[in-house]
C-alpha positions, 0 to 999 in steps of 0.5 A: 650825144649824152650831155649832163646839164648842171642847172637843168631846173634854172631859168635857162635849163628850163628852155634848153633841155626840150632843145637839146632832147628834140635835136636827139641828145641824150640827156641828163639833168641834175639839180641840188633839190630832190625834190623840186619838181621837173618842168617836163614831165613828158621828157625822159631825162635820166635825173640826178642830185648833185651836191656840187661841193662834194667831188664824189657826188658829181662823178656819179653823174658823169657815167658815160658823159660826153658834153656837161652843160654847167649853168650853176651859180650860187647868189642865192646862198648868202654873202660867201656865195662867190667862194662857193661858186669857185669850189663848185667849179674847183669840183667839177674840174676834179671829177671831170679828170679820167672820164669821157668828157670831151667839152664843157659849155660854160654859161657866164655874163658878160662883165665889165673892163675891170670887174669889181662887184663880187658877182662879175668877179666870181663869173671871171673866176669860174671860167678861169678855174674851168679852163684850168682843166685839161677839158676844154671849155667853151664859155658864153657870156650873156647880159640880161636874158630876158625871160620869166624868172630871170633875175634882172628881169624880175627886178625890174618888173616888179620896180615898174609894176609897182612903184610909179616914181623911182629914185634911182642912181646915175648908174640907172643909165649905165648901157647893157645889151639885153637878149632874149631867152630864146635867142640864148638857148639857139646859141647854147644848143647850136654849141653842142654841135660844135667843137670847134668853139673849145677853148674860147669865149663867146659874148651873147648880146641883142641887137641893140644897147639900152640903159638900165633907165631905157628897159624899164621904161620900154618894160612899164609900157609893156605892162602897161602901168606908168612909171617915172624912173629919176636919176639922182647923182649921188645917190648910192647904190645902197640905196636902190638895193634897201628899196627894192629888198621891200618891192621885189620877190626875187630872193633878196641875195640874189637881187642884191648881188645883181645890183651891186655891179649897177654902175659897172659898164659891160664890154662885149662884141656879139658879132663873131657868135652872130657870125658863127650861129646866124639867127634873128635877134629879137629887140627888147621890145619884142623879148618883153612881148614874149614874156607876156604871151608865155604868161598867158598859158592856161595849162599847169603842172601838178606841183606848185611851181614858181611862176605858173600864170595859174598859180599867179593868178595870170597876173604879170605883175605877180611876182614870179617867185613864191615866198613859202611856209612849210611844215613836215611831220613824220607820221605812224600811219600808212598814206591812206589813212592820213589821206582819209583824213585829208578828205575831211578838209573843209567839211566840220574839221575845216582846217583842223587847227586854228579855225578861228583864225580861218573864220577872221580871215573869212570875214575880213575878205567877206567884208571887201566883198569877197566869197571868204564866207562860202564855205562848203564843198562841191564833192563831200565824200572826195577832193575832185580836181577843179571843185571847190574847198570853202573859198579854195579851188582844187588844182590837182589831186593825185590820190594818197600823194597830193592835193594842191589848192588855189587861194580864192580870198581877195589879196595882193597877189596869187597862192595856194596850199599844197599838201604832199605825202610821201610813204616811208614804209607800209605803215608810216608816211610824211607829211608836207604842208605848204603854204605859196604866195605869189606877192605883187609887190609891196602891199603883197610883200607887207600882206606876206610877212603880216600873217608870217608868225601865223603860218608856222602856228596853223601849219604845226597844228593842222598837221599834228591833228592830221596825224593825230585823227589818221591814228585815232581812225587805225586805232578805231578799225582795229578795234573793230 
């Protein structure tokens, strides 16, 4: 069957593709940056970028599209994210009309009896507006999903992981059925092959029914780190989320979205999908162990990633999602002649701006004991993968392409620097320069926005020299 899945990159579509590809589908993925890197590189996914508020660019994935898999969502745009999500949905329903689209699997959340925070409302919405069409839809409900980058269950690690004592709402004991990533993703791709589930609604719960209180106590004993959880009546939901703005790396939209329905009691029956779909649910317990295992993983991608073990320093109280700063800068110069500049890194052009910057740095690390001092390089004359830049350790290299390196100062958290170019014609290039920090939590968070108004500084500068320097070198060969 040829399936397109919108949200291919999310936490979800991350494990469903791999499913879906090895029961033999054909599959499609699309995602709203180009640029963000696929989790499979291996796969051979036709890849297209959607701009889901423009009708047109929907249709040119949908040639020959039998089954869209639509897992789109919209709380990390800001506070018109509901009206977004509803055009989105509008769009699809548009573009879908005249081609060879037979179903859509709608992956919603379960809600309450009578929704009022704006996220449920806007998942009810959604459906709705999908149903409308003459496609029918098959649409599953599901509460936490319990895996790496989910966003409910990021908030509540990064609470656990790093306050000891939380002052929570009465809600905090409001009851939900989480489920295990992994048990989603059986139910998800075991719906393709079946057509009968059209028009209806589907709930997706573990087995068993625990407080928002009873998850982050079984999360903080899993991650072995003590955390008292007290509830205070009275005590309003604003306040958990001004808290949790500091603590948490999940964007801060997103988290405050989730939060909003803190105290709304979920309604759903996972036995008629159980039934339909047989399979083992695993506990809480168990889906938390799963989490950890997978953060154990010593392989990683070429392209910094978020939520890479590696690039988080195999730490799980690390947050999962980078915060970033970033600079490009257009260049009239080939990629490799700026890549013969790159290779100068860490020799006597150091950074190439801002060195004494660096140099403070270097010392305050060299001060807590840490190997900020050790400057030099393994390799003089090329970036190696593995060898070290200074305190920084290579990740990957792809020649006149990439360079990614590990921050190797001591900090509250895990990063690195990425640098990309990428040709516009034989002549000319761009450059991106990335600076990724993994924070763990607050003193991460605090450590973050303190170098922030540097970054934008270092960036500009080190990337104007570079493009200065890979002129001065094509000026030099051609007076040669």
């Amino acid at each position: 069957m040829n399936i397109l899945v919108i949200g291919a990159l999310g936490t979800i579509g991350r494990h469903l593709v791999p499913q879906l590809v090895a029961q033999g589908h054909q599959v499609s993925i699309s995602s709203r940056n180009p640029d963000k890197p696929s989790p499979w590189p291996n796969l051979s996914c036709s890849r297209f970028t959607l701009d889901l508020l423009d009708v047109y660019s929907i249709s040119k994935a949908l040639d020959g599209i039998e089954l869209i898999y639509y897992m789109m969502h919209g709380m990390s745009d800001g506070e018109l994210y509901s009206e977004v999500e509803q055009q989105a949905a509008r769009n699809l329903v548009a573009a879908v009309q005249g081609t060879q689209v037979t179903r859509i699997i709608y992956l919603g959340s379960l809600v309450s009896g009578n929704p009022h925070s704006e996220h449920m409302k806007s998942r009810v919405a959604t459906g709705h507006i999908l149903a409308s069409s003459t496609i029918p839809v098959t649409e599953l409900r599901a509460g936490i999903i319990v895996a790496p980058g989910s966003a409910a269950f990021e908030v509540m690690r990064d609470v656990v992981g790093h306050i000891p004592v939380f002052f929570a709402p009465q809600s905090i004991k409001t009851l939900a059925p989480p489920i295990a990533i992994k048990n989603v993703v059986f139910y998800l791709a075991a719906l393709a092959k079946l057509p009968e589930t059209a028009g209806k609604i589907y709930d997706a719960t573990g087995p068993e029914w625990l407080s928002y209180q009873q998850m982050m106590q079984q999360l903080a004993k899993g991650l072995g780190k003590p955390c008292y959880i007290i509830a205070i009546p009275g005590l309003p939901i604003s306040w958990t989320q001004l808290v949790l703005g500091i603590i948490t790396s999940v964007p801060k939209s997103l988290a405050q979205a989730l939060l909003a329905g803190l105290d709304e009691p979920l309604q759903g029956n996972g036995k008629p999908l159980q039934t339909l779909i047989p399979q083992p649910l695993l506990s809480f317990k168990q889906a938390i162990d799963e989490v950890l295992q997978t953060e154990s993983i010593t392989t990683y991608p070429k392209e910094w990633q978020d939520g890479v073990p590696e690039f988080r320093n195999f730490s799980s109280l690390h947050g999962f999602y980078a915060k970033k700063a970033s600079h490009r800068l257009e260049i009239n110069a080939s990629c490799t002649a700026v890549w013969q500049v790159l290779n100068l890194l860490g020799s006597e052009h150091r950074y190439f701006y801002g060195d004494f910057l660096w140099a403070m740095r270097e010392w305050i690390d060299h001060l807590c004991g840490g190997q900020g001092r050790n400057h030099g390089r393994d390799s003089k004359d090329q970036l190696i993968e593995g060898e070290r830049v200074d305190s920084w350790r290579i990740l990957s290299v792809i020649p006149e392409r990439l360079l990614v390196m590990k921050f190797g100062m001591k900090a509250p958290g895990g990063g690195g620097m990425q640098i990309r170019l990428t040709p516009i014609s034989e002549d000319s290039c761009a450059l991106q320069i990335d600076l990724l920090w993994h924070p763990a939590g607050f003193w991460g968070l605090g450590y973050w926005y303190f170098f922030a108004p540097w970054h934008r500084l270092l960036l500009n500068g080190m990337a104007n020299k570079i493009a200065k320097l890979a002129k001065q070198h094509l000026a030099d060969d051609d007076l040669g």
